[in-house]
C-alpha positions in Angstrom: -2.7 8.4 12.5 0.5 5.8 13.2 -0.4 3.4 11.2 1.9 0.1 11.0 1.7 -2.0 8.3 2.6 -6.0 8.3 4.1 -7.5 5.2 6.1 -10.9 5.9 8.1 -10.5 2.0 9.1 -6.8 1.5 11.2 -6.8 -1.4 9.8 -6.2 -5.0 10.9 -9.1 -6.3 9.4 -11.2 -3.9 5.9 -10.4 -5.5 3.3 -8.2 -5.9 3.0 -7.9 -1.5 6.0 -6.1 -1.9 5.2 -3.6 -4.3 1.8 -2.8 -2.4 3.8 -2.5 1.2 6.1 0.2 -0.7 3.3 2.1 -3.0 0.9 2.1 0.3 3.1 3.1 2.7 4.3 6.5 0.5 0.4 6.5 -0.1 0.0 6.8 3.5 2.6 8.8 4.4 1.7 11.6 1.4 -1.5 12.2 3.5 0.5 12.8 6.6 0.1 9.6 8.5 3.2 7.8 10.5 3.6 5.3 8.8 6.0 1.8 10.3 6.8 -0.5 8.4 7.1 -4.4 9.8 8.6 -6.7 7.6 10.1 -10.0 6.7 12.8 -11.1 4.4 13.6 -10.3 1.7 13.3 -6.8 3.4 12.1 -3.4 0.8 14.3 -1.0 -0.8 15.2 2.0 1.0 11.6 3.7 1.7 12.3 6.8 3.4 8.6 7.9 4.4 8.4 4.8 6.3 10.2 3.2 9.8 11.3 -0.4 9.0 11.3 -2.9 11.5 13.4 -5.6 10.2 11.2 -9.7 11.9 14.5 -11.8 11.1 13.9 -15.3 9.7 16.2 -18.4 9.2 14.4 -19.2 6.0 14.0 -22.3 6.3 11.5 -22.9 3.8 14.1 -22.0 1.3 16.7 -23.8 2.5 17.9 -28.0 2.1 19.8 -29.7 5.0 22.6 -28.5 6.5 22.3 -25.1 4.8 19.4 -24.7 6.5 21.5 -24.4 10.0 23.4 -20.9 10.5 27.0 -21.9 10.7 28.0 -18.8 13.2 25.2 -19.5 15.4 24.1 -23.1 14.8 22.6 -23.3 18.2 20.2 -19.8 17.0 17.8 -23.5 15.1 17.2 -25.1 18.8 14.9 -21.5 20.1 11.6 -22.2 20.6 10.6 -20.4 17.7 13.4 -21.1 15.3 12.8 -24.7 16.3 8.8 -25.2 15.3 9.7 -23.7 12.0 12.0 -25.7 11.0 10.2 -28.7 11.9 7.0 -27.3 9.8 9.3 -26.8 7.1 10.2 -30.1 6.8 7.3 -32.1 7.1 6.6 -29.5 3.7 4.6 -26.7 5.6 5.5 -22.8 5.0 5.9 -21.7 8.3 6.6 -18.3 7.2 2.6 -16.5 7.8 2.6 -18.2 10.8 6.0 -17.6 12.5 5.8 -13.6 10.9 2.6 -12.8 12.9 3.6 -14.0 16.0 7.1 -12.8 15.7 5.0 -9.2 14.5 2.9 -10.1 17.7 6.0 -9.7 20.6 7.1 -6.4 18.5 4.1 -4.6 18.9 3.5 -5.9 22.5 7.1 -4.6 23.2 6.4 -1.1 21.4 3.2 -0.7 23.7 5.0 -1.8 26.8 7.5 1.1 25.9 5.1 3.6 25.9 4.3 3.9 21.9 1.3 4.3 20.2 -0.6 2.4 17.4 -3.5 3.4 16.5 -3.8 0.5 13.6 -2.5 -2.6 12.4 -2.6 -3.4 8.1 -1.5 -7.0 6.9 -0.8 -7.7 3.9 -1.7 -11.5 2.9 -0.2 -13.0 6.3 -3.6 -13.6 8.0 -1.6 -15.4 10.7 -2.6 -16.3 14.3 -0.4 -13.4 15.4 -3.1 -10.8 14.0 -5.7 -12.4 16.4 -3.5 -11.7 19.3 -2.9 -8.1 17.8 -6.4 -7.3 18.4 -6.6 -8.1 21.7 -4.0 -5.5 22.8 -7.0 -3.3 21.6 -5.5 -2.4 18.5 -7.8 -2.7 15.2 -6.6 -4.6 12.6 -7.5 -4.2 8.7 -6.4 -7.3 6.9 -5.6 -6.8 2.7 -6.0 -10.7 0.7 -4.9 -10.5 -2.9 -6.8 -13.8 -3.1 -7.1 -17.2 -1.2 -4.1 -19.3 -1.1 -6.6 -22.2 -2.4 -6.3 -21.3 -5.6 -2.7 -21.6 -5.8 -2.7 -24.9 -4.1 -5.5 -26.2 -6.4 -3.4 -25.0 -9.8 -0.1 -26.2 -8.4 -1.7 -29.6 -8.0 -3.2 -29.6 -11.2 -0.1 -29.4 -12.5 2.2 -31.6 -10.6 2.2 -35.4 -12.0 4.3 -36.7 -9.1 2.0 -38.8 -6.4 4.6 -37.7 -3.4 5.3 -34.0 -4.9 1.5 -33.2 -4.9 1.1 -35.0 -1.3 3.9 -32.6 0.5 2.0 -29.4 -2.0 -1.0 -30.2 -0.5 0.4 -29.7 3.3 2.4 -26.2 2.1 -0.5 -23.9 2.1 -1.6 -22.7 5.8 -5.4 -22.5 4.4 -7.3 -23.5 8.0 -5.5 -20.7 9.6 -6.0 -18.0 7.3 -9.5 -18.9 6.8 -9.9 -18.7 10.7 -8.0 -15.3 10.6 -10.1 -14.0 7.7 -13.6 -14.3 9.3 -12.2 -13.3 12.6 -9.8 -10.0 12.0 -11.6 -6.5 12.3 -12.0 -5.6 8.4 -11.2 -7.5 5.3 -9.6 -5.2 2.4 -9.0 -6.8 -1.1 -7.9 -5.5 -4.7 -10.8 -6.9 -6.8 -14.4 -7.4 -7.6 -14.0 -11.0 -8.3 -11.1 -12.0 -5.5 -14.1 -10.4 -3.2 -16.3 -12.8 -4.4 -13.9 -15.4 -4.4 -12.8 -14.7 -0.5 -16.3 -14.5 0.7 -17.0 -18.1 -1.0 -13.8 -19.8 -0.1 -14.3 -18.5 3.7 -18.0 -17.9 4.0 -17.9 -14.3 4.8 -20.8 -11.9 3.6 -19.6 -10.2 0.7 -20.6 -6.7 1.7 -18.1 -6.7 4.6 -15.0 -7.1 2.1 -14.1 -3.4 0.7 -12.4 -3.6 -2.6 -10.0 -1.3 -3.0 -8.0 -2.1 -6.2 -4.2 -1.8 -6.7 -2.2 1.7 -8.0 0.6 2.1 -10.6 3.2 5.0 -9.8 1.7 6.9 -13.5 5.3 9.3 -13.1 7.7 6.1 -13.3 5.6 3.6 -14.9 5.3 5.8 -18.9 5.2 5.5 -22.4 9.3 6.5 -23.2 9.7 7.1 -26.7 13.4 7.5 -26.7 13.2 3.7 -26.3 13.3 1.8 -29.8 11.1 -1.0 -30.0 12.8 -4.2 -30.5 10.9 -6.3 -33.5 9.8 -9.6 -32.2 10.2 -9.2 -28.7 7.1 -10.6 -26.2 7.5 -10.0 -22.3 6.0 -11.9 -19.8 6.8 -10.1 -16.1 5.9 -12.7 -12.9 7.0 -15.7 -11.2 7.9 -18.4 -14.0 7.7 -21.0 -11.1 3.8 -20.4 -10.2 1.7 -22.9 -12.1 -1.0 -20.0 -12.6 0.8 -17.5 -14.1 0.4 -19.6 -17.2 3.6 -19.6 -18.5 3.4 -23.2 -20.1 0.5 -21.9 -21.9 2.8 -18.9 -23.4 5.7 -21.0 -23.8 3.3 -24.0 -26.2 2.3 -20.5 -27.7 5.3 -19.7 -29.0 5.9 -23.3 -30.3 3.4 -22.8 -32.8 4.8 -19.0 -33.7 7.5 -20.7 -36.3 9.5 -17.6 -36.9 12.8 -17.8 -34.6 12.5 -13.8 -34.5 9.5 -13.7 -32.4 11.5 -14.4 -28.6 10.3 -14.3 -25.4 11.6 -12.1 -22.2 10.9 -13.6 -18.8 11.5 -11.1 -15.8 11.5 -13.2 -13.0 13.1 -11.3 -9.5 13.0 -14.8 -7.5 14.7 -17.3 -10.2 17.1 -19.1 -8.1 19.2 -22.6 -9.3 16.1 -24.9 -8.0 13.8 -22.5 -9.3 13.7 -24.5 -13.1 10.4 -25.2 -14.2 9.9 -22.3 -17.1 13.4 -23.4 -17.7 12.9 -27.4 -18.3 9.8 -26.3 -20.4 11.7 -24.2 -22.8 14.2 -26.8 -23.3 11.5 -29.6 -23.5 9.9 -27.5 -25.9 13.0 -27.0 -28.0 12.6 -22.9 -27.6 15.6 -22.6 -25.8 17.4 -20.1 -27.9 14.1 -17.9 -28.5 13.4 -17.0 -24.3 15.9 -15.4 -22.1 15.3 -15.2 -18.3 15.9 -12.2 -16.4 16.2 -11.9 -12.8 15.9 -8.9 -10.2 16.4 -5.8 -12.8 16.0 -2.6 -11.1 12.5 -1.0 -11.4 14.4 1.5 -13.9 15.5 -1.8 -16.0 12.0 -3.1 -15.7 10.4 0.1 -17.3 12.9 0.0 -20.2 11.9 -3.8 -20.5 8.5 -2.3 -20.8 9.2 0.0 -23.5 11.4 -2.3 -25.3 8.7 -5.0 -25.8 6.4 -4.8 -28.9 3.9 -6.8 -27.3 3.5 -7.8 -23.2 1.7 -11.2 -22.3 0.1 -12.4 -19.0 -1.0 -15.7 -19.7 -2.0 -16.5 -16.1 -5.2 -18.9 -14.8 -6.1 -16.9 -12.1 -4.8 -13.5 -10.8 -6.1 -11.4 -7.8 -5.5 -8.2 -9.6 -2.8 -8.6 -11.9 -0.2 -5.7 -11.5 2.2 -6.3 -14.7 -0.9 -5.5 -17.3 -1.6 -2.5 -15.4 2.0 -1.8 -15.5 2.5 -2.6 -19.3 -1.0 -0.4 -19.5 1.0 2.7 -17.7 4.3 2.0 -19.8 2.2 2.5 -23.1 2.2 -1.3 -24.4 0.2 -3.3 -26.1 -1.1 -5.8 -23.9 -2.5 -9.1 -24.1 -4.0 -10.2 -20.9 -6.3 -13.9 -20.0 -10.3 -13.7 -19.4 -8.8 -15.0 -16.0 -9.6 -13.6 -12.7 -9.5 -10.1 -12.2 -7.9 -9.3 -15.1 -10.8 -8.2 -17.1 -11.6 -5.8 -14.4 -7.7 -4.4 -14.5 -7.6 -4.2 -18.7 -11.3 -3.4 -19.4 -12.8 -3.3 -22.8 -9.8 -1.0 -24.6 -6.9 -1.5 -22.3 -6.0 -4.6 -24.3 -6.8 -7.9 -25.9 -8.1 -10.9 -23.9 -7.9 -14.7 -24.8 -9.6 -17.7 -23.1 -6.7 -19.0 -20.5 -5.5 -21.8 -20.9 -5.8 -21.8 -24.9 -2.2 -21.7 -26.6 -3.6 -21.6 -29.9 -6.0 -18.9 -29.6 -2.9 -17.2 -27.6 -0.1 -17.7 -30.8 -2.7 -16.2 -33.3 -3.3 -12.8 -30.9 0.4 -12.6 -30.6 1.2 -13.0 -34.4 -1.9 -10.6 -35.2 -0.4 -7.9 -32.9 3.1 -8.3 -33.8 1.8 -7.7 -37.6 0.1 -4.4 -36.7 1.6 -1.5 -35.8 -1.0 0.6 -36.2 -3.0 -1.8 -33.4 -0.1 -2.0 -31.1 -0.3 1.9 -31.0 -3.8 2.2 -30.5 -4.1 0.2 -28.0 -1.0 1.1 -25.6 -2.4 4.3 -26.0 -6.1 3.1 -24.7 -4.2 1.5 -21.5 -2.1 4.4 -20.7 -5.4 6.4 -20.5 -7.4 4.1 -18.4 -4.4 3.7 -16.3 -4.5 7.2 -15.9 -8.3 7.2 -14.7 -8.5 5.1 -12.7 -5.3 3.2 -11.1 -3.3 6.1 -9.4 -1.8 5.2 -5.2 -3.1 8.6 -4.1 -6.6 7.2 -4.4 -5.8 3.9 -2.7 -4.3 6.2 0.3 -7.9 7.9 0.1 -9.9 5.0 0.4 -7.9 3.0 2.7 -7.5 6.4 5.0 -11.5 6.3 5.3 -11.6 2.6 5.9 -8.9 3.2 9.1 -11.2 6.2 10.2 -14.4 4.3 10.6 -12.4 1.2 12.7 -11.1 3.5 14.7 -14.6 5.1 15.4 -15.8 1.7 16.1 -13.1 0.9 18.5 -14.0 4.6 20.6 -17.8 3.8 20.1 -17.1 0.4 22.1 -14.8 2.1 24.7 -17.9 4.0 25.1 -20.2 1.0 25.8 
């Protein structure tokens, strides 16, 4: 098949999108599909078994004022296009769903008008009004949701004390459009049991017509190193310190109540820019400043040593979709302490490592201080997750499933040619 896939991040660090665009599309390509690549900024690392089409932004979600105009081509912000975003963007909508489908839209139209073939479309989280349009070129189009974006709007406002702060919050999230896309794109995919039953609530979709397909971890790269010393004391927390969900006020009040200065805290955060200071202000608030370091845009090489390093890894989060850094810290061999949140109970299971309630600092501080003391636990059970890693979380079998998934909306789209 020539299969393109649509992801409007690319990069790695940009978030778990950008780790499933590169894992899928070498998935895809291992079973001898075509695979394109379609993607918006930050663009992948090199990927070989894929063709990347580069859909160019002005990021102008990201950007304040005059920075937000191109000084070699300030007239580039009057198009059409170019224009509408930057207008969304500063009335506090995130353009950036939107103006990637549509943008993804005229590049596929263009590739057909030049006598190329498709046979299927795969978003990743976009769910714009492009995809709609996609489909009526008569290509099929599989849609993948991590989860609803109303979860991270309601956490974020949770969280946000500021009358005016949670206002222009509440505008950022594009939720009408990509419920409207969700119920009306050819096949939903997602990565867990419960963000299945999540979408089908939040959108009002029948359950049984979302395939979960859950998430791989590359088991070759992603392993136990025992070359690597472990350093005493050291907790790792990998995710976006800035997203309310992930927790990390919980982990950081945690570590408050830990009164030994030797237990610190490693944050690997690949989007940590000068605004980006929320995890930051907390720290210092908190008085921890010296005990957590902040790490930004490692390699995946640096990531696995941080891994290995670590005595214990934390995810702390309120809600996750799948939750790729415990299955990661599961593959790497280390002990893991994981929320009862979303689907990570499905990811850890029973023996991949320990949960707490979210949301409980104090329940969090004493599982951290009783692994920590016990070696002979912290063995055990980063041995557990590197097995059930091994069972059940390998990117050949999500290439499998997904491959059987494109077969049967092709079938449907010949069987209505037929009609």
């Amino acid at each position: 098949m020539k299969i393109c896939l649509l992801s409007y991040r690319g990069n790695p660090y940009c978030g778990g999108q950008g780790v499933y665009l590169y894992y899928l599309a070498k998935a895809l390509a291992d079973r001898g599909h075509q695979v394109t690549a379609m993607v918006g900024p930050p663009y992948p690392l090199p990927m070989p078994w894929a063709r990347l089409i580069k859909i160019a932004n002005l990021n102008f979600i990201n950007r304040a004022g005059r920075a937000a105009i191109p000084s070699d081509h300030p007239l580039s912000a009057l198009a059409p296009g170019n224009l509408a975003e930057l207008v969304l963007s500063r009335i506090g909508s995130n353009p950036e769903m939107l103006s990637f489908s549509l943008r993804a839209f005229q590049a596929l139209r263009q590739m057909l008008e030049q006598g190329e073939r498709i046979d299927l479309v795969h978003d990743n989280q976009s769910l714009g009004y492009g995809l709609l349009l996609i489909q009526r070129l008569g290509i099929p189009v599989v849609a993948t949701i991590h989860h609803p974006l109303q979860v991270d709007r309601k956490e974020d406002l949770r969280q946000m004390p500021e009358f005016f702060r949670r206002f222009r919050r509440a505008l950022y999230y594009p939720l009408w459009m990509q419920k409207l896309v969700a119920r009306r794109v050819n096949r939903l995919v997602t990565v867990s049991d419960i963000s299945r039953d999540l979408i089908a609530r939040t959108y009002r979709i029948p359950a049984e017509k979302i395939e979960t397909v859950p998430n791989g971890v590359d088991l070759e790269i992603f392993r136990p190193n025992p070359a690597v010393a472990k350093v005493p004391g050291r907790v790792l927390f990998v995710g976006s310190s800035e997203d309310r969900k992930k927790g990390i006020l919980y982990l950081l009040r945690a570590l408050k109540r830990i009164n030994d200065p030797a237990v610190r805290l490693t944050i690997v955060d690949g989007r940590l820019r000068p605004e980006r200071v929320y995890a930051k202000n907390l720290a210092q608030e908190l008085g921890l400043g010296p005990r957590v370091a902040f790490l930004e845009k490692i390699s995946r090489d640096q990531l696995i040593l941080e891994y290995n390093k670590a005595e214990v890894v934390v995810m702390p989060s309120l809600f996750e979709g799948f939750g790729l850094p415990a299955l990661e810290a599961m593959a790497t061999g280390t002990a893991l302490i994981a929320s009862r949140a979303g689907a990570l109970p499905e990811v850890v299971g029973e023996e991949g490592g320990v949960l707490f309630e979210p949301g409980n600092d104090r329940e969090l501080a004493e599982k951290i201080i009783q692994l920590l003391d016990d070696a002979g636990l912290r063995k055990k059970l980063g041995e557990l997750g590197r097995k059930r890693a091994e069972q059940g979380f390998g990117w050949e079998r999500v290439g499998q499933r997904l491959e059987t998934i494109y077969q049967e909306e092709l079938g449907k789209k010949e069987e209505r040619a037929w009609r």
